[in-house]
Each structure stands twice: as structure tokens, then as C-alpha cells.
N, C-alpha and C positions, 0 to 999 in steps of 0.2 A: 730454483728456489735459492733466495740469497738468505747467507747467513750474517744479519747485521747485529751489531752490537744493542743493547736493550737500554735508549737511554730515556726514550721522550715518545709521550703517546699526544698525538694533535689529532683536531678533530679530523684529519683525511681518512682517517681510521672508523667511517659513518659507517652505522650499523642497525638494522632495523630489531636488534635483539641487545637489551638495554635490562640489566638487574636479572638477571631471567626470565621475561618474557617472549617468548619467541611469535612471532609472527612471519606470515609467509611473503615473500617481494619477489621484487626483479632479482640479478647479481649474484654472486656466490652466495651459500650460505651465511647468515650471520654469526658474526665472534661474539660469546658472550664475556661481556665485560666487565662484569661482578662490579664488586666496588669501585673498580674503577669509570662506571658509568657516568659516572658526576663532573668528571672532570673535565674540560675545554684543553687546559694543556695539564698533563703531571710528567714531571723532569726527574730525573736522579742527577744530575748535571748540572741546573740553572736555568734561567731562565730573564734573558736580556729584554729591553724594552723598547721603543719607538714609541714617545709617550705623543698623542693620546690614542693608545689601543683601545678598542672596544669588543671584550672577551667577555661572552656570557657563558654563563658556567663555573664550574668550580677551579682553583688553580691550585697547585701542591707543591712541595720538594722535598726529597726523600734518597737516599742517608744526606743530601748536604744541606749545609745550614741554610737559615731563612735568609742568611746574607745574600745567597745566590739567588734571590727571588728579591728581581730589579721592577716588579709592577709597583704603581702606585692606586692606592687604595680605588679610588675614582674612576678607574678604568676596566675593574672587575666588578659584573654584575653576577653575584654567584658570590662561597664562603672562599678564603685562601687560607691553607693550610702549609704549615712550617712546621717541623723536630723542634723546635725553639724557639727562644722571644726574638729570634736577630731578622723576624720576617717584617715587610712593612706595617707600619702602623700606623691608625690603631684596627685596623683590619684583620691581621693574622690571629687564628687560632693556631694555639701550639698544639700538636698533635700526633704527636711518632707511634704510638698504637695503629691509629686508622690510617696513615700515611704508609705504613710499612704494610700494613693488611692490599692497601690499594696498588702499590707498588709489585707485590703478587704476582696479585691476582691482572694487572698492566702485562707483567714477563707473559702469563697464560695466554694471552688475548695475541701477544704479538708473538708467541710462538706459532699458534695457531694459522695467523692470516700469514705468517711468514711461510709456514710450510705450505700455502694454496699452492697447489700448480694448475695446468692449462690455462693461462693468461688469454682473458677474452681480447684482452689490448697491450701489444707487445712496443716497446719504444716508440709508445705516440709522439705526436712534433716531435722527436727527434732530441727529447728532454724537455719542451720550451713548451708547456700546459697553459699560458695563459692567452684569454682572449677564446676559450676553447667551452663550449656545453657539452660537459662528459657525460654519459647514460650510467645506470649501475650497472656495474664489474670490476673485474679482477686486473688490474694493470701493472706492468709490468715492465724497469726501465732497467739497463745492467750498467746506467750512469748515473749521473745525478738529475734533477728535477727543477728546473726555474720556474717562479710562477711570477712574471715580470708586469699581467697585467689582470683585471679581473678576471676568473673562472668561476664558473656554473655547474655544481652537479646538481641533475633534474632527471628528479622523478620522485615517487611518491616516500611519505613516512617511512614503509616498512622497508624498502628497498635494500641495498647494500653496496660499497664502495670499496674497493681494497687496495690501496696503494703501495708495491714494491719496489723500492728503489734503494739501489744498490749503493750509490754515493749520496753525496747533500741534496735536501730539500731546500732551497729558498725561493724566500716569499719575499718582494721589492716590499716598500714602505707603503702605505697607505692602499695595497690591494686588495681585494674583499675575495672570499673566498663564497661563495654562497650556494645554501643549499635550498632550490626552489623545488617545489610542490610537497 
């Protein structure tokens, strides 16, 4: 089990138990993700751009300002949420109640999938995930994570995905991360 810092929930964190509903899948158990369910990315950190992303879902920042939330309106389909006016505009809702509530209930979800152990898939490629159709499970890397070209995770709604990785996650410019069936 790695002990990472709590800064950014992305959707690799795919969960077939969403506000509390649980349903039964493939893959580890599902993390319930309370409020944070809504979210595509929520940051405590920031959150950088390669414009034009196309992010469905809800986007956040939380304790730091909306200045660190470098989307532009256009490219979030979903609400975007800021502590303040300094979020993009005219898109951002200010919102440090439900931000700080999601933010939570985010640490809960990734304590959780952090403490998983028995990794169904231990240092896949070798860090290098892209180009790859992952099943649901439990993965598990004790370096970082490139994702250099399209990835696939497949299988159904309910399923579950849990990605642990010990160093950085990066994703190249224009790669789709996609989740089919």
C-alpha cells in the first residue's frame, strides 16, 4: 500500500458505487465517493490546461483559489466550482461550503482505494499503460504511470478500477482515456 499525498481525484479512480449506491461488478470493491461523485477532476493543488480538453463532469478547487483553475469555460461539460470569483468566467460557481464538503469526503474515497491491497495487476508495462485494454481491478505501480497513448478500460457500468501509483501519473496531450461498455 502506498502512502500518497491527497491532492487530485481523476476519473482512474472509476467506481461502480457513485452518491451511495452500491451495485454489484467485476474488480475490487467499490469506493463510495459521496459528494465527490460529480467530479471529472477535483484538485487541492490546481489544475493546468491543454486547451481544448473535453472534460464531462463537474471540475473543483479547493483550499486554493479559482486562479489555479486554468480550464476555460468551453471545455467543461458539467458545473465548475471555485472558493472564489478568481475561477474562470463566466462559468465558475463560487462555492467553499460544498467544495470543502467534496474535498472530505475526495481524502475518504482515496484513503480507502489507497489502503486496497492484493493487487490484481502489479507494475503493468512496466509504468507505460497506454495503447493497453485494462479489465476491472486493482493495479498497482511502485513508480510512476505514463499514459503516452490511447487506454481502454472495458467492462461494464458497475464494474470497478483502482489505480495505485506511487509516483506521477501522466497523460500526453490529446490521449483519450476511455471507458467502454
Amino acid at each position: 500500500t502506498k502512502n500518497l499525498p491527497k491532492k487530485i481525484l481523476l476519473p482512474l479512480l472509476v467506481s461502480g458505487l457513485f452518491a451511495g449506491n452500491a451495485v454489484a461488478g467485476q474488480g475490487p470493491s467499490p469506493v463510495n465517493l459521496r459528494s465527490a461523485g460529480t467530479f471529472a477532476v477535483l484538485s487541492q493543488t490546481g489544475i493546468t490546461d491543454v486547451y481544448r480538453s473535453a472534460i464531462v463532469g463537474d471540475v473543483g478547487t479547493s483550499p486554493i483559489t479559482g486562479a489555479a483553475l486554468l480550464l476555460q469555460c468551453d471545455e467543461v461539460t458539467g458545473n465548475v466550482y471555485t472558493v472564489d470569483a478568481a475561477g474562470p468566467l463566466p462559468c465558475a460557481t463560487n462555492s467553499p461550503s460544498f467544495l470543502a464538503s467534496a474535498v472530505g469526503d475526495m481524502g475518504f474515497a482515496y484513503d480507502d482505494a489507497a489502503g486496497r491491497v492484493s493487487a490484481d495487476f502489479s507494475e503493468l508495462g512496466a509504468g507505460e499503460i497506454g495503447g493497453l485494454t485494462l479489465a476491472p481491478g486493482l493495479y498497482n505501480w511502485s513508480s510512476g504511470v505514463n499514459i503516452s497513448t490511447d487506454v481502454t478500460l472495458s467492462g461494464s457500468p458497475t464494474d470497478t478500477w483502482i489505480f495505485q501509483v506511487a509516483g506521477t501519473l501522466i497523460e500526453a496531450p490529446a490521449v483519450r482515456v476511455t471507458l467502454a461498455g
